[in-house]
KOLVOKE-407844 format. One record per residue (C-alpha): chain; x, y, z. Coordinates in steps of 0.02 Angstrom, whole numbers, plus 50000, padded with zeros to 5 digits. Layout:
A/X/Y/Z .
...
//
This chain:
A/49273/51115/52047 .
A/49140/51023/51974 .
A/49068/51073/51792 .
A/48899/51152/51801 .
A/48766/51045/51749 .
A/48725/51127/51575 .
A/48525/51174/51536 .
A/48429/51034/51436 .
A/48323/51092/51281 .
A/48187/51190/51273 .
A/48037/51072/51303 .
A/48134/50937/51411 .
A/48124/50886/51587 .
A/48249/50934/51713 .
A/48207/50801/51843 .
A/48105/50693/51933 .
A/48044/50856/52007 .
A/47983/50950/51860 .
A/47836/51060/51858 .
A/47680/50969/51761 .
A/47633/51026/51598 .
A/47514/51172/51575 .
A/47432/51063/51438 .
A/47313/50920/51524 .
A/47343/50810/51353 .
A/47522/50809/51381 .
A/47494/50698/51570 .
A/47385/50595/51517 .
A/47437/50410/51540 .
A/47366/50382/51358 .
A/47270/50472/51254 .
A/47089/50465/51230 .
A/47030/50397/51086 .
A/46878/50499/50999 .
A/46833/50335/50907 .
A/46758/50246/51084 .
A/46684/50419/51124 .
A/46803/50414/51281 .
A/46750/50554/51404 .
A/46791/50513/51588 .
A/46651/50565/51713 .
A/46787/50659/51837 .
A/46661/50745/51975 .
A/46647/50619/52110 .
A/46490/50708/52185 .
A/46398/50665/51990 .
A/46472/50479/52000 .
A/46376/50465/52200 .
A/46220/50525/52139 .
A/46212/50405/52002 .
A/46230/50274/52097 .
A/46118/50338/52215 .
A/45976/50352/52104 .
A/45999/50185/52034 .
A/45912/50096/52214 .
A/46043/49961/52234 .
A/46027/49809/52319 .
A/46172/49698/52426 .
A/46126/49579/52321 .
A/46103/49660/52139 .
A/46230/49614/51994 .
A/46268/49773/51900 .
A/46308/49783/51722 .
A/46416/49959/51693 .
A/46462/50002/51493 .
A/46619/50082/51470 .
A/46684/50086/51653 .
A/46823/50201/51594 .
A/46959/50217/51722 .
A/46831/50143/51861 .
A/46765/50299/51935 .
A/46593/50228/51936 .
A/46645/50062/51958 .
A/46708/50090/52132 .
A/46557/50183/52186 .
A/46459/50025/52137 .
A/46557/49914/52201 .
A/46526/49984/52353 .
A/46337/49942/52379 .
A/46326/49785/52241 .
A/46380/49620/52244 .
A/46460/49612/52081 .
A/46496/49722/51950 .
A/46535/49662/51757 .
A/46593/49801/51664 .
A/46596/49804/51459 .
A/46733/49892/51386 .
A/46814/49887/51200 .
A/46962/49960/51237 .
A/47096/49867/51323 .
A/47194/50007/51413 .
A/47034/50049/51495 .
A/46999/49895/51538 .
A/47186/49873/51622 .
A/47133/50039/51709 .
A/46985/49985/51796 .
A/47046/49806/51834 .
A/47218/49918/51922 .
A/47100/50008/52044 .
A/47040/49860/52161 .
A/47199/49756/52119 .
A/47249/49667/52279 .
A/47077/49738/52382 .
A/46933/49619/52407 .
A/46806/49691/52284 .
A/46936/49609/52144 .
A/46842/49470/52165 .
A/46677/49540/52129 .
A/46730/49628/51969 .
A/46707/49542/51820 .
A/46789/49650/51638 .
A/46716/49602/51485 .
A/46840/49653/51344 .
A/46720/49703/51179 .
A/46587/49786/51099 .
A/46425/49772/51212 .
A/46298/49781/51064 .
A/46386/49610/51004 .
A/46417/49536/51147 .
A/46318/49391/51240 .
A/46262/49466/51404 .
A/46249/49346/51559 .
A/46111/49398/51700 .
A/46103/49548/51786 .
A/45995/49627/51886 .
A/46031/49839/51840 .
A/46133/49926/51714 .
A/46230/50081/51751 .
A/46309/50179/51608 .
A/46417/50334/51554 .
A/46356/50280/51397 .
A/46463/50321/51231 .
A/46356/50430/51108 .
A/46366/50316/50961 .
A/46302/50173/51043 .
A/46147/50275/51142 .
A/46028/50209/51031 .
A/46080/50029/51005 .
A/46122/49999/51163 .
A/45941/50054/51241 .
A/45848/49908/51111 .
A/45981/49794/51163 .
A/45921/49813/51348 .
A/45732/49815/51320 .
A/45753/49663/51195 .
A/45840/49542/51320 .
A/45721/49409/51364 .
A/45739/49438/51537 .
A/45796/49635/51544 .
A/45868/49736/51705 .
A/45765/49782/51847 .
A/45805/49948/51830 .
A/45934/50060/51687 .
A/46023/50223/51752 .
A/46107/50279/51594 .
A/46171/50461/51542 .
A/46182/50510/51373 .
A/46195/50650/51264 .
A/46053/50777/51333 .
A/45974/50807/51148 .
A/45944/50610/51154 .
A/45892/50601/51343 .
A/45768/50725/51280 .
A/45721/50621/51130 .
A/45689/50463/51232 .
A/45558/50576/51364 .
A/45467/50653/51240 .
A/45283/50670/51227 .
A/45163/50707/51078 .
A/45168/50881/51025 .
A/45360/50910/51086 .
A/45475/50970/50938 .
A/45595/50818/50985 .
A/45449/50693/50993 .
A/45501/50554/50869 .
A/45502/50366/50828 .
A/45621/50334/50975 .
A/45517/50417/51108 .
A/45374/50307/51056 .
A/45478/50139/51053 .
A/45562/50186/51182 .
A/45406/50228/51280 .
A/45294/50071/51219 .
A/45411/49953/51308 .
A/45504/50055/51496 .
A/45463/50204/51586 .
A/45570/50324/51550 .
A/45606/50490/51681 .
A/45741/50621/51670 .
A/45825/50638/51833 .
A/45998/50725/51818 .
A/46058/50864/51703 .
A/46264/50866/51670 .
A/46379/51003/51612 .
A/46513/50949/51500 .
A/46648/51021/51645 .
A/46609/50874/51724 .
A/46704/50753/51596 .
A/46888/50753/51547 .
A/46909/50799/51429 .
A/46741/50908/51400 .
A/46626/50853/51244 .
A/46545/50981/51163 .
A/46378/50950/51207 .
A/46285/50923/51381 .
A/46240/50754/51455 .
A/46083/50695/51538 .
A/46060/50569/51667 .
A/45882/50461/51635 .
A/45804/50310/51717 .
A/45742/50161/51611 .
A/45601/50055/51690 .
A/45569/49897/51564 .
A/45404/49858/51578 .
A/45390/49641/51656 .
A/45269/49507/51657 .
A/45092/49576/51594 .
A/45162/49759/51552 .
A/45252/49700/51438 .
A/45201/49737/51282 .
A/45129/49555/51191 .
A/45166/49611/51018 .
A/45319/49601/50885 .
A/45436/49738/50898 .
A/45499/49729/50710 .
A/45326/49739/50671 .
A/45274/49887/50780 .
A/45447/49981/50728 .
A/45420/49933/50527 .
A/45245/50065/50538 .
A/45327/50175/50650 .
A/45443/50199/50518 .
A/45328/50246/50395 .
A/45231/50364/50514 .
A/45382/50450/50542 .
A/45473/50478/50388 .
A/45409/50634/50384 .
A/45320/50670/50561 .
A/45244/50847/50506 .
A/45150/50758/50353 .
A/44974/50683/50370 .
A/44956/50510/50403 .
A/44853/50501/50214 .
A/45010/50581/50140 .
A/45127/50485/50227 .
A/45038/50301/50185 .
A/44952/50356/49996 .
A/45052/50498/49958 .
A/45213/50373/49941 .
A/45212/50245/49802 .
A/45375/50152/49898 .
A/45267/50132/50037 .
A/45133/50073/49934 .
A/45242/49929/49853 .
A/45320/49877/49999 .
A/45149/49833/50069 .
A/45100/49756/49922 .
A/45243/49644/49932 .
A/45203/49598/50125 .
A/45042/49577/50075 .
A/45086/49446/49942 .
A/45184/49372/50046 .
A/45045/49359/50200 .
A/44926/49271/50063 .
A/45061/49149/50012 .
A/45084/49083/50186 .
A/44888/49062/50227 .
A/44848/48996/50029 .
A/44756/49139/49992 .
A/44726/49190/49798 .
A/44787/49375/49742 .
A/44705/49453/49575 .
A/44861/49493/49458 .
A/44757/49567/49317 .
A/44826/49707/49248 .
A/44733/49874/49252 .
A/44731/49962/49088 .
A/44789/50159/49078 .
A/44611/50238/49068 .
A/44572/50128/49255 .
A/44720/50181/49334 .
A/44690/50384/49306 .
A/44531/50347/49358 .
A/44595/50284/49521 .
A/44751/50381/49549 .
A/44722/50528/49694 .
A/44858/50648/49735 .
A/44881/50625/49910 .
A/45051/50687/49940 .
A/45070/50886/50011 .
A/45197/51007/49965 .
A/45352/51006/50084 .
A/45307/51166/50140 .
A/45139/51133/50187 .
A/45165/51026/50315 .
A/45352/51065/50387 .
A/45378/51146/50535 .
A/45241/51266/50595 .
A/45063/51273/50511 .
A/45054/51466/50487 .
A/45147/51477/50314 .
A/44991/51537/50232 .
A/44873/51664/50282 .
A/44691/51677/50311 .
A/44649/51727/50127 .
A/44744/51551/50060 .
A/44905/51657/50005 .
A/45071/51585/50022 .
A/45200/51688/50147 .
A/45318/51794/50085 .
A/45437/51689/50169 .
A/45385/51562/50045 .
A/45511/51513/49916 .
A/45473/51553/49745 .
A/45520/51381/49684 .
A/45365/51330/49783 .
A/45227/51455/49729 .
A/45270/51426/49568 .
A/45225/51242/49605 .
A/45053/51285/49691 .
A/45021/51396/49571 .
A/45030/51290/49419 .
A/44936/51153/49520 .
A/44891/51005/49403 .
A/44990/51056/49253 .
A/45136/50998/49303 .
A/45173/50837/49214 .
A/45203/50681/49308 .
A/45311/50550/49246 .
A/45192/50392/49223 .
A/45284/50246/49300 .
A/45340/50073/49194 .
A/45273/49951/49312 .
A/45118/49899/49259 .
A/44994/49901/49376 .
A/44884/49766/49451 .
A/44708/49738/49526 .
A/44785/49681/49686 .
A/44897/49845/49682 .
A/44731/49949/49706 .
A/44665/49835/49830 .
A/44804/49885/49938 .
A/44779/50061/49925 .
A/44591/50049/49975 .
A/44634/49938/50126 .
A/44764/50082/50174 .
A/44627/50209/50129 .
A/44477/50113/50243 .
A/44605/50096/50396 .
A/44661/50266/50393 .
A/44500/50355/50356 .
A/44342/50232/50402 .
A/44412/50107/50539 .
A/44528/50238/50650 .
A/44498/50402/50583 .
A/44692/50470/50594 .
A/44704/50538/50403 .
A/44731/50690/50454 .
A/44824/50669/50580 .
A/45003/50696/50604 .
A/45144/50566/50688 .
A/45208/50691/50799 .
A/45014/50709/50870 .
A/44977/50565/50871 .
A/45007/50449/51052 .
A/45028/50257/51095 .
A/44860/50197/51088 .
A/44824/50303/50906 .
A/44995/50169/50839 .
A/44899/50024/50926 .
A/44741/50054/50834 .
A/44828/50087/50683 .
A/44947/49926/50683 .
A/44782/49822/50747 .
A/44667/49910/50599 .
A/44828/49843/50461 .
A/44860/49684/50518 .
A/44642/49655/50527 .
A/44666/49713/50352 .
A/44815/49560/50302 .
A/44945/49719/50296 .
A/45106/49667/50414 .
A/45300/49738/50428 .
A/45385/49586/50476 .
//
């Protein structure tokens, strides 16, 4: 008689046969790698109504980032004529090249092995994306930049920045990127996503959004690293006014003296360089900047009487309450006449030509930044 066929280890399979694990991780061909952000879209039902809302043509070329196992791709190939999907990691890649091996839409799938923000897009006509959270942001300028961008973007990110991008003056989340974002596409929310949805789950939700880039004469006819280099000072601290944010800063203030020397240089144009003694400079210098606690968050942190909020810290009071006797440390740089010219051009444009000193960033829409970028560069003042 035959010896029994003794019990393996605790932990080992038994045969072809045995049960899968009760942990996901452990049947996974591979493992996911949390440095690609890899988080498969696994609800077929989500990956149809992408596609769906994403209008596609017979004879559209779609560009999909970080195809994943091909769960989208397949639904695209579908109703395109040719996919080319960007993907840095190559056992990806092998998985979404394995799922139309030997069918005819091989031939109409094109993998790009690399990182899509350095990589040297060919032509395409829309871009569909489960779009890896590090790259949200650079990957949305790389689309509007292209000289001749997509018809049409259906992209899902995570919902914080979906809600970032479709922002509107006066939301909380209204910032620099809603207005970029905004100046150059059209920009609609269309889909909310759990995180069940994925495998395996982030920890955050996902949104769905469409990006319109705005062709021919929408297009915006001006120089994005210019418009962005003001943005940036608008919004380094969206709650302050626009007079604190622009006089109240004296890095701002040297950084547009150095454009500005540099905009005179090119068109041969003389700058004063006579130094200003001490007793003219005190004369001159304004405190424009406000207390962090004056102009964070809401408006109501003092009362009707002036008082400061309980709420206040004490740190701070103390600081209003001594008001100009605290001692400010007098900087080395000497100062020149062409130094105060700057800050009365910034002081005319803000307060005589558009009237936004006290207004703040996150108030303030599209055509207030036009006015203000137009009233600068009037002035000789550029960011580029």
């Amino acid at each position: 008689m035959g010896k029994a066929k003794a019990t393996k280890s605790k932990g080992a399979k038994s045969g072809p046969y045995e049960r899968p694990s009760k942990h996901p991780a452990a049947n996974n061909v591979f493992k996911f790698s949390k440095d690609f952000g890899q988080h498969i879209l696994k609800n077929p039902g989500i990956a149809e109504s992408i596609v769906a809302k994403a209008n596609l043509k017979p004879t559209d070329t779609v560009l999909e980032v970080g195809p994943g196992t091909g769960n989208l791709t397949v639904k695209i190939l579908e109703q395109a004529k040719k996919v080319i999907a960007v993907e840095m990691d190559p056992r990806m890649a092998a998985e979404t090249t394995k799922r139309v091996q030997g069918k005819p839409e091989q031939k109409r799938l094109e993998v790009l092995l690399g990182d899509v923000i350095k990589t040297t897009l060919p032509q395409f006509d829309v871009c569909i994306s489960n779009t890896p959270y590090q790259i949200s942001s650079p990957l949305v300028f790389k689309l509007l930049a292209l000289p001749n961008p997509p018809r049409t973007c259906i992209l899902m990110f995570q919902r914080e920045f979906a809600l970032r991008l479709t922002a509107r003056p006066n939301d909380p989340l209204y910032c620099r990127l809603s207005v970029n974002a905004q100046f150059w596409a059209r920009i609609t929310h269309i889909l909310k996503v759990g995180r069940n949805n994925f495998r395996p789950p982030p920890q955050v939700d996902s949104s769905v959004v469409r990006i319109e880039p705005k062709l021919g004469s929408e297009r915006p006819n001006i120089s994005f690293e210019e418009w962005d280099g003001m943005l940036r000072v608008c919004f380094n601290r969206r709650n302050k006014t626009l007079r604190a944010s622009w006089l109240g800063n004296k890095e701002v203030l040297s950084m547009l003296e150095r454009n500005y020397r540099l905009w005179c240089a090119t068109n041969n144009i003389l700058v004063d360089d006579t130094v200003i003694d001490d007793a003219e400079d005190d004369a001159d210098e304004m405190d424009y900047d406000e207390p962090d606690f004056a102009g964070f968050g809401d408006e109501e942190t003092m009362d009707v009487d002036g008082a400061v909020d309980e709420d206040t810290p004490s740190f701070f009071q103390e600081l209003k309450n001594a008001g100009s006797e605290v001692p400010k440390t007098k900087s080395k740089r000497k100062k020149t006449r062409v130094a105060l010219l700057i800050k009365e051009k910034v002081r005319k444009v803000l307060e005589d030509v558009t009237e936004l000193a006290e207004k703040r960033s996150g108030k303030c829409d599209e055509n207030d930044f036009l006015r203000l970028l137009a009233a600068f560069n009037a002035e000789g003042i550029h960011f580029s």
